[in-house]
TORTITI-673518 format. One record per residue (C-alpha): x, y, z; residue in one letter; residue number from 1. Coordinates in pm, 1 decimal, decimal comma, always signed. Layout:
BEGIN
<pt <X; Y; Z>; A; NUM>
...
***
This chain:
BEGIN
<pt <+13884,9; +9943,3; +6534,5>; X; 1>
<pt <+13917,1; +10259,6; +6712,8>; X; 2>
<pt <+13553,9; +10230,0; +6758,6>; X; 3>
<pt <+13608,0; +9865,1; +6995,8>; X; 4>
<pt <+13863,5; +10044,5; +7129,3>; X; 5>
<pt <+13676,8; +10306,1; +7277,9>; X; 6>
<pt <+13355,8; +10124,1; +7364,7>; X; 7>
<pt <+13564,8; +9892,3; +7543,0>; X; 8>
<pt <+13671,3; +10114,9; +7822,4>; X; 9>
<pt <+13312,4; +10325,2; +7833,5>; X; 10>
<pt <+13117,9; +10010,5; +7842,5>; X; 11>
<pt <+13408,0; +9955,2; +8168,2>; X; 12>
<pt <+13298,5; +10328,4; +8307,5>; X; 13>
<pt <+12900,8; +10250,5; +8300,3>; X; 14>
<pt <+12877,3; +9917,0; +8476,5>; X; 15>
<pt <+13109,5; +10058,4; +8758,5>; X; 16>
<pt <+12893,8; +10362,0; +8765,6>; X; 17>
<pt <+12567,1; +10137,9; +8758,0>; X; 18>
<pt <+12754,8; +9923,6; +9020,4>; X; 19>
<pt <+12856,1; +10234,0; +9240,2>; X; 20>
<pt <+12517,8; +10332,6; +9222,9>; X; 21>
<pt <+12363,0; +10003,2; +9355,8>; X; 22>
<pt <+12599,4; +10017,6; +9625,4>; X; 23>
<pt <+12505,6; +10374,2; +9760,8>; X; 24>
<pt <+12159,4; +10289,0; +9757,0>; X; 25>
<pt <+12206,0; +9958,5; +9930,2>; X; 26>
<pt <+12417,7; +10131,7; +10218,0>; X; 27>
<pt <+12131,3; +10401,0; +10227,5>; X; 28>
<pt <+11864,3; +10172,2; +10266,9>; X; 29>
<pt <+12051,5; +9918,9; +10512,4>; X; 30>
<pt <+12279,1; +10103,7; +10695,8>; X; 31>
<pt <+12150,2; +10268,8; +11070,9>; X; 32>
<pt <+12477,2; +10349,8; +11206,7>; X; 33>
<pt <+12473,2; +10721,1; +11226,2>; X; 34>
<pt <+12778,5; +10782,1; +11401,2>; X; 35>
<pt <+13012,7; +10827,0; +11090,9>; X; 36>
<pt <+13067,8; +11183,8; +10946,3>; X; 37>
<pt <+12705,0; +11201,3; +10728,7>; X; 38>
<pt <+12653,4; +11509,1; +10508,3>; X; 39>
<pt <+12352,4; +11684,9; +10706,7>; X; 40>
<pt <+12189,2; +11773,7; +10420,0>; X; 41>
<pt <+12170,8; +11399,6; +10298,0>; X; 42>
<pt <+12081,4; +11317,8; +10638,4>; X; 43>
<pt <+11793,8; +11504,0; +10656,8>; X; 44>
<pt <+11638,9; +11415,6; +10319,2>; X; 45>
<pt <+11667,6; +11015,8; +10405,2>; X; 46>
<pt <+11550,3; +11099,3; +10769,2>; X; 47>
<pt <+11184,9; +11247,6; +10571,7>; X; 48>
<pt <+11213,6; +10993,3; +10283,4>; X; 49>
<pt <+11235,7; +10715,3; +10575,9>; X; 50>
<pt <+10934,0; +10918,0; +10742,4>; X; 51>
<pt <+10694,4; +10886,6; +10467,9>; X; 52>
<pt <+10823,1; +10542,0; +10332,2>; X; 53>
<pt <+10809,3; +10332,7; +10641,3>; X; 54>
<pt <+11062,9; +10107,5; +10704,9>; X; 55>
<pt <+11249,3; +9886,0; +10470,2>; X; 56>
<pt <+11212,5; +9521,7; +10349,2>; X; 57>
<pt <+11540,2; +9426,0; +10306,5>; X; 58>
<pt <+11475,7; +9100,5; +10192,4>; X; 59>
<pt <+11275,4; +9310,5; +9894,2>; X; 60>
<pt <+11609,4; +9502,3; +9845,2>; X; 61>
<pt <+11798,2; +9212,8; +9810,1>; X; 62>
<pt <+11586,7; +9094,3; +9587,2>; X; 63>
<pt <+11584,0; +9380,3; +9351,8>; X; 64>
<pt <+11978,7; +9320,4; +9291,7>; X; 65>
<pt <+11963,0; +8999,7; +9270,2>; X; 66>
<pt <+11724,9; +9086,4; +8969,7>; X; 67>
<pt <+11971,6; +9350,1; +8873,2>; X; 68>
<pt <+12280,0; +9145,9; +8855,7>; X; 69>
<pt <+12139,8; +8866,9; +8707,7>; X; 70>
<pt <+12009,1; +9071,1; +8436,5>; X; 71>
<pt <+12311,0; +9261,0; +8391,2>; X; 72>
<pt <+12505,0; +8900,3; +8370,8>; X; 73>
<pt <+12260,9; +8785,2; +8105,6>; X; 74>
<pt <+12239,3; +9100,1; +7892,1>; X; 75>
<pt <+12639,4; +9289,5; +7967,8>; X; 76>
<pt <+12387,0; +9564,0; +8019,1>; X; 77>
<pt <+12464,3; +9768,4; +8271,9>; X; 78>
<pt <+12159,6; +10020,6; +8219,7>; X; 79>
<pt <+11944,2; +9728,3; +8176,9>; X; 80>
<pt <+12094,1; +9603,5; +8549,5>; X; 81>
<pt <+11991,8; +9891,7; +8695,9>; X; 82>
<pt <+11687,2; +9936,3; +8518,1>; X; 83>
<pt <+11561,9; +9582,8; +8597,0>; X; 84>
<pt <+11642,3; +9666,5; +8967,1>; X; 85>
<pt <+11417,0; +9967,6; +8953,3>; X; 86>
<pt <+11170,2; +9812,9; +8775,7>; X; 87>
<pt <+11179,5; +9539,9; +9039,6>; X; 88>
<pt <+11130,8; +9756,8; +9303,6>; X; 89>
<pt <+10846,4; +9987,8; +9132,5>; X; 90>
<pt <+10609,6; +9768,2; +8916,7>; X; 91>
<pt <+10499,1; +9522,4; +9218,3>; X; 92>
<pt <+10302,6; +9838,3; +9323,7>; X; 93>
<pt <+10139,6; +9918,0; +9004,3>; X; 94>
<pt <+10116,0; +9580,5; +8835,5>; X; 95>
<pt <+10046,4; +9362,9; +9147,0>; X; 96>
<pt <+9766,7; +9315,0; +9328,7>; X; 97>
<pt <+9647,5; +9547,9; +9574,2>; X; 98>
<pt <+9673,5; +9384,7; +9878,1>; X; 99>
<pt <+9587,6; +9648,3; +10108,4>; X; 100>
<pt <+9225,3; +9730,4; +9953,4>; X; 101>
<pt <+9076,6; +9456,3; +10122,8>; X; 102>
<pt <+9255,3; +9543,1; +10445,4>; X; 103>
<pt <+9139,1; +9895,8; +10459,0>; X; 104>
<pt <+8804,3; +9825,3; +10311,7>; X; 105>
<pt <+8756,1; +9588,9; +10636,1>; X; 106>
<pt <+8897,0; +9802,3; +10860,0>; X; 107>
<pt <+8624,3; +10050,0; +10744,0>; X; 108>
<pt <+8348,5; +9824,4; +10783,3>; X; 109>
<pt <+8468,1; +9723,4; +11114,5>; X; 110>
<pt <+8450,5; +10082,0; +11238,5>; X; 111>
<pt <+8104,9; +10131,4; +11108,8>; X; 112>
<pt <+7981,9; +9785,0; +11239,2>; X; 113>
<pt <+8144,7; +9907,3; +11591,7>; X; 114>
<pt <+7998,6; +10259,0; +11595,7>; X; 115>
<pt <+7650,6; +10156,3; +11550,4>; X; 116>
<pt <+7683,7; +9878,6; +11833,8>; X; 117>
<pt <+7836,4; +10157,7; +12024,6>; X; 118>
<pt <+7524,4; +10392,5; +11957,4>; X; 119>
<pt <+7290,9; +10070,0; +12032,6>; X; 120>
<pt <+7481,9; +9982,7; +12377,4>; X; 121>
<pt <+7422,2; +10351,4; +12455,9>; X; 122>
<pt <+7062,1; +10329,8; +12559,9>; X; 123>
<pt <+7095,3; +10012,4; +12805,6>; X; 124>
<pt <+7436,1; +10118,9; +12974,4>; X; 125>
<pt <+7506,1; +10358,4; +13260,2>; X; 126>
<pt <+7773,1; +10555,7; +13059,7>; X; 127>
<pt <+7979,3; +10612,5; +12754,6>; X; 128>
<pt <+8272,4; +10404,5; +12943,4>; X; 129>
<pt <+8024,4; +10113,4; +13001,2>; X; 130>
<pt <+7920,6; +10113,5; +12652,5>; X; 131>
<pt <+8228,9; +10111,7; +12516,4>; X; 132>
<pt <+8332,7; +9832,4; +12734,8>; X; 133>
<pt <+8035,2; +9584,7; +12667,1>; X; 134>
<pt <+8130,1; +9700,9; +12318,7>; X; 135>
<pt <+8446,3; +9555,2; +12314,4>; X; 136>
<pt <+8299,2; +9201,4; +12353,8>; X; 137>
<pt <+8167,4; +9157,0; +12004,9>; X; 138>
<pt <+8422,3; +9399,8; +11817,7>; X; 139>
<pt <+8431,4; +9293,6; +11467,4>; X; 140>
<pt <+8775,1; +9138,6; +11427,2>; X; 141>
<pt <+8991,3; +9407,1; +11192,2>; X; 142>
<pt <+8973,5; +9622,2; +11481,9>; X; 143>
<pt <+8928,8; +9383,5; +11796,5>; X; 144>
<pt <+9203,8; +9405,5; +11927,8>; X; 145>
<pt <+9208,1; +9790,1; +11945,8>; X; 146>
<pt <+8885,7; +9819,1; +12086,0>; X; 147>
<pt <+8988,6; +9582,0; +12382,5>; X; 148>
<pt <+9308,4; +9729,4; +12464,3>; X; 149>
<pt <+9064,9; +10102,2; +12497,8>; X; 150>
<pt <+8843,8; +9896,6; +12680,3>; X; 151>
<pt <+9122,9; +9750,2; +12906,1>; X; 152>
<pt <+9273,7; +10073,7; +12998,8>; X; 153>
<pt <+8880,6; +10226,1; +13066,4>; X; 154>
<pt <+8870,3; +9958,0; +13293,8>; X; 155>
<pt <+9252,1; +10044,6; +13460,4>; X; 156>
<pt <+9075,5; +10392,9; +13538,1>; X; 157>
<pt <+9188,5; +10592,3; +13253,8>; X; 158>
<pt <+9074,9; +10912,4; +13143,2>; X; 159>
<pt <+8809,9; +10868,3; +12883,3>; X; 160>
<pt <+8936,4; +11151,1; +12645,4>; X; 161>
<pt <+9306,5; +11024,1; +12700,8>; X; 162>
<pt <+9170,8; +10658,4; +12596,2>; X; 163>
<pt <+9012,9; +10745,8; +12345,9>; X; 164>
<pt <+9296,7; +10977,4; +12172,0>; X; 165>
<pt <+9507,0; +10675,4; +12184,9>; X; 166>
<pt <+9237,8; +10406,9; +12027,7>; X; 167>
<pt <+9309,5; +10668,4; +11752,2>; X; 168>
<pt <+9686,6; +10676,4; +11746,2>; X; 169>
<pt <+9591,1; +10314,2; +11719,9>; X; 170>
<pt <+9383,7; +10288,6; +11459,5>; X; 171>
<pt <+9555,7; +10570,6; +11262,6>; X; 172>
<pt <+9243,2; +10593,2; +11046,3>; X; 173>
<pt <+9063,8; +10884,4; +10911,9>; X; 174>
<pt <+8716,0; +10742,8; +10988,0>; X; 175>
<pt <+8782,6; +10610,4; +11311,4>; X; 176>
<pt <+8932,4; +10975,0; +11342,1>; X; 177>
<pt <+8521,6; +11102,7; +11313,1>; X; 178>
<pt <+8427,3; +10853,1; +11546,2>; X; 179>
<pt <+8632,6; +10955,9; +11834,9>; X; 180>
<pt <+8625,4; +11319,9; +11774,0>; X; 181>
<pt <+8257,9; +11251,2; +11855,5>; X; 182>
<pt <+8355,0; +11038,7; +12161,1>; X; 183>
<pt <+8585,4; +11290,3; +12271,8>; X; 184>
<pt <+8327,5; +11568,6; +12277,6>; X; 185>
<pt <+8079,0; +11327,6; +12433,6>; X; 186>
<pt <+8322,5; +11278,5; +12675,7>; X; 187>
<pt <+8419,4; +11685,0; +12768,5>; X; 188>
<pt <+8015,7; +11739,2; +12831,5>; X; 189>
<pt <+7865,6; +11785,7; +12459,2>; X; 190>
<pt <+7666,0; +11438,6; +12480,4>; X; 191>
<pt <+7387,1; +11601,9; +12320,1>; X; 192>
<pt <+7251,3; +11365,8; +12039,7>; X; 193>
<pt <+7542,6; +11140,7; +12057,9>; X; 194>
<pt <+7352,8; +10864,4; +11964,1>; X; 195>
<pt <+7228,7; +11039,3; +11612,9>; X; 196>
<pt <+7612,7; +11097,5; +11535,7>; X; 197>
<pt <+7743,9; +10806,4; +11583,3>; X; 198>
<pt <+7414,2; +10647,2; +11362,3>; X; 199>
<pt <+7554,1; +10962,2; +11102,0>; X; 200>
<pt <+7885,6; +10878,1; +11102,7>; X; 201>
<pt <+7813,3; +10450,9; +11094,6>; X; 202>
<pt <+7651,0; +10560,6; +10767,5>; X; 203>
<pt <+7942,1; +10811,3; +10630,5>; X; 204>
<pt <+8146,2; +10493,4; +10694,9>; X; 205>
<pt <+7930,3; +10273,9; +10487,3>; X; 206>
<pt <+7914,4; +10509,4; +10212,1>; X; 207>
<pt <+8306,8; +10530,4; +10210,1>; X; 208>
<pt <+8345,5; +10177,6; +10148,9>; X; 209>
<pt <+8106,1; +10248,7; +9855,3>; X; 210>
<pt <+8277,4; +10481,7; +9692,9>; X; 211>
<pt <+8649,1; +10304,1; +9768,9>; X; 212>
<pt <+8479,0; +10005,1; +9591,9>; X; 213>
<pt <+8438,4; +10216,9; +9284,3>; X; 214>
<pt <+8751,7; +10362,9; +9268,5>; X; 215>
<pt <+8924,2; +10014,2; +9340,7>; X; 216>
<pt <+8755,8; +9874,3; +9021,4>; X; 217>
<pt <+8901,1; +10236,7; +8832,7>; X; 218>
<pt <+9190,5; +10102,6; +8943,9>; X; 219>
<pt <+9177,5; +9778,6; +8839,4>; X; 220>
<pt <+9168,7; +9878,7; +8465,0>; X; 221>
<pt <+9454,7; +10051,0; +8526,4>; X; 222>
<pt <+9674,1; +9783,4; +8654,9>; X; 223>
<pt <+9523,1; +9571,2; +8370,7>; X; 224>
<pt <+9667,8; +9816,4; +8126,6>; X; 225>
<pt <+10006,4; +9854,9; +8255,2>; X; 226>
<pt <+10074,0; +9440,8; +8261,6>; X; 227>
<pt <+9947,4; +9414,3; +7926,1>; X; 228>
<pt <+10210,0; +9695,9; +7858,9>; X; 229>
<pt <+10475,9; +9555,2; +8106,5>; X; 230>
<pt <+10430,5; +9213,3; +7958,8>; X; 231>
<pt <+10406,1; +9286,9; +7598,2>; X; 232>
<pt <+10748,5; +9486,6; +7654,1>; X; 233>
<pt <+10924,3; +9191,6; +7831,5>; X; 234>
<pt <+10802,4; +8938,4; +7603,0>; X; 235>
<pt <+10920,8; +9151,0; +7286,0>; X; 236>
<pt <+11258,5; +9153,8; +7462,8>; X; 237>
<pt <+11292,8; +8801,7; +7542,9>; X; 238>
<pt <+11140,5; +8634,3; +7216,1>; X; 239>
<pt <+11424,7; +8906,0; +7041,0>; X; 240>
<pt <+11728,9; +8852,1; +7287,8>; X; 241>
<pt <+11677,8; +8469,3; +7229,9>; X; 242>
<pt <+11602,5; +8446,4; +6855,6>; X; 243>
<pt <+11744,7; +8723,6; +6714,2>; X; 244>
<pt <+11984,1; +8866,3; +6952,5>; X; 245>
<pt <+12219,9; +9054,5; +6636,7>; X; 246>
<pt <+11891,5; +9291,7; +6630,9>; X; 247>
<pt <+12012,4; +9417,1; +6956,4>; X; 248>
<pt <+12345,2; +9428,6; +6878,2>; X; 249>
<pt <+12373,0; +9822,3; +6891,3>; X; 250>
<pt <+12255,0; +9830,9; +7239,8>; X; 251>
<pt <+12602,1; +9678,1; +7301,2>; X; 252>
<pt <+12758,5; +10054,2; +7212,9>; X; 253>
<pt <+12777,9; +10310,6; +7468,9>; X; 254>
<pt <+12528,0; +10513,7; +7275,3>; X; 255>
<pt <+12326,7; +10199,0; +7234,6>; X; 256>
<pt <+12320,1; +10222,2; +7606,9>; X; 257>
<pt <+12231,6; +10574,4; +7641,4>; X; 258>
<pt <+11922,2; +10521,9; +7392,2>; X; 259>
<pt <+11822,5; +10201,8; +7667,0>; X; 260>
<pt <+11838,0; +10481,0; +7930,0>; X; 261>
<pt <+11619,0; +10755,6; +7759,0>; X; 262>
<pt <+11375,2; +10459,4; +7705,2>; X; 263>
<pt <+11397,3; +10309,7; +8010,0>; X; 264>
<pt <+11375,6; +10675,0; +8183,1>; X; 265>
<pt <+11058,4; +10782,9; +7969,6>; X; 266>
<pt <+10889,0; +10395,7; +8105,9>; X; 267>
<pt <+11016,9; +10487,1; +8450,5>; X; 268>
<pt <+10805,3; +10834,4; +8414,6>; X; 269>
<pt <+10483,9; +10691,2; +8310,8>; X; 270>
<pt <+10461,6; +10426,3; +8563,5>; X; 271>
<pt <+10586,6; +10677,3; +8839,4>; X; 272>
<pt <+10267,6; +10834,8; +8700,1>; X; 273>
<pt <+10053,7; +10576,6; +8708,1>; X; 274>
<pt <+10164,7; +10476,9; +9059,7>; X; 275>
<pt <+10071,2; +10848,8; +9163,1>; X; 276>
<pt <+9699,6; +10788,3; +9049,2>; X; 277>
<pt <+9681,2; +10502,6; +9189,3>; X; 278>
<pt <+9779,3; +10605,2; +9578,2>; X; 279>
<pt <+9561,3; +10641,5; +9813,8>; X; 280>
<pt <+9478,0; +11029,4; +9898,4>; X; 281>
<pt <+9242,5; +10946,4; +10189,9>; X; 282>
<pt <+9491,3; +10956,8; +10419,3>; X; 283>
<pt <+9445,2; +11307,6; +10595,2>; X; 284>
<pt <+9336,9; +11267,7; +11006,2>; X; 285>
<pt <+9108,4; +11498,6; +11176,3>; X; 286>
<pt <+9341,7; +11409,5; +11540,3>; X; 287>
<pt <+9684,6; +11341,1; +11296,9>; X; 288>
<pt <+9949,3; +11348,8; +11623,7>; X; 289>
<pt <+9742,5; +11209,1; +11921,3>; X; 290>
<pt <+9975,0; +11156,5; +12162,5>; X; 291>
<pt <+10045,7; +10787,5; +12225,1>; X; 292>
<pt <+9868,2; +10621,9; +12529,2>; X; 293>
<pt <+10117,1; +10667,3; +12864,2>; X; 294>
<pt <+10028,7; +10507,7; +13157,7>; X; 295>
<pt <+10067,7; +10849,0; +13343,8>; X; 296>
<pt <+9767,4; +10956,2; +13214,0>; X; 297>
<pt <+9542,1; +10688,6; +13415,6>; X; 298>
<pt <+9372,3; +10816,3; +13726,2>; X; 299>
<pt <+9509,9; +10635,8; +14056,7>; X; 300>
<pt <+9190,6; +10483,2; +14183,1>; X; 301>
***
């Protein structure tokens, strides 16, 4: 009795808590009003974890409590509400498909496939700026419309090097990075071979799509690993909270709950793991801060 008694009231204390919680990190995510009295150290820690996450889907938020709550509901869970929020919100990027391969893969290919028309449109034209803009006419399509906005603003009477450090900003790619570097220096005087280079560095492209191939399919085992796991788990759950639900009757107890959090916490560790592996690490640029392209910096004509 004094057992009920007591799990009554802590049962109480960890759903507010796990209800608390959801709230602050809704109002973190959501809120942009930063004229209230914000702790500066907070401040600045969600001012670099907004830097490096990009902005937020809230419509993905939302649907993260939505899972939360209605698992809480079903279960009287609380750490399995808050875990099934997290979980929401995490295994999408390790279980799902990767979406972006294909994107960067083609954006890669594009850049090659432009460089060597670039180096080919370099022996007919009168100039880098004139191959560049007869290049723009058959741009492959990832990176079309990039390569007729620099094309555009060549036209406008822009400064080549300026131009070209904002096709980068642009592209924010660390291939297309090489490829204007080379541009760039072609540009200041140091034109010397350019047309070798750019063959050089239509090839490094190439082989970088090669070697992402490989690791995408490394990958691929991996995420065929962790939904086996993720679905053996949920199924195990389900087949015993439906047909045998007394054999989760001590997750009901406040310790019951604490042993769901250890496990949940230790599952939460080995998928933030996985997910680790599984980012992308070619992401450092040779011209990382090019200045953005300001019409200043065209030349009156």
């Amino acid at each position: 009795m004094v057992v009920m008694v007591l799990t009554v009231p802590l049962a109480a204390v960890l759903g507010a808590a796990t209800a608390f919680g959801l709230l602050l990190v809704t109002w973190g995510l959501l809120s942009h009003d930063d004229s209230g009295p914000v702790d500066s150290v907070m401040q600045s820690w969600w001012s670099r974890l907004a830097a490096t996450r990009g902005p937020v889907d809230r419509r993905r938020v939302a649907l993260c409590l939505a899972v939360g709550v209605v698992v809480g509901v079903v279960t009287r869970w609380p750490v399995a509400a808050g875990l099934a929020a997290a979980g929401a919100w995490m295994l999408p990027a390790i279980i799902g498909p990767d979406r972006d391969h294909a994107r960067r893969v083609a954006r890669i290919e594009a850049i090659a496939t432009w460089t060597e028309a670039l180096r080919d449109n370099l022996s007919g034209a009168a100039g880098l700026e004139q191959a560049i803009t007869a290049s723009a006419i058959e741009s492959p399509e990832p990176i079309r419309e990039e390569v007729t906005r620099l094309a555009v603003r060549l036209q406008r009477s822009w400064r080549l090097p300026d131009a070209l450090r904002g096709f980068a900003d642009e592209l924010a790619d660390p291939t297309a990075d090489l490829v204007v570097a080379g541009l760039v220096m072609a540009a200041r005087g140091s034109a010397g071979q350019l047309g070798d280079v750019l063959g050089e560095l239509a090839a490094s492209a190439r082989a970088k799509v090669a070697s992402r191939q490989r690791v995408a399919a490394a990958r691929k085992r991996n995420r065929t690993s962790a939904r086996v796991i993720v679905g053996a788990t949920l199924a195990m759950a389900g087949m015993l909270a439906l047909l045998n639900r007394g054999y989760l009757a001590p997750f009901d107890t406040p310790t019951g709950q604490l042993v769901l959090l250890a496990a949940g916490g230790c599952f939460a560790l080995a998928f933030a793991w996985l997910g680790r592996l599984m980012r992308d690490r070619d992401a450092s640029r040779v011209l990382a801060g090019a200045a953005a392209p300001d019409e200043s910096r065209a030349v009156p004509t």
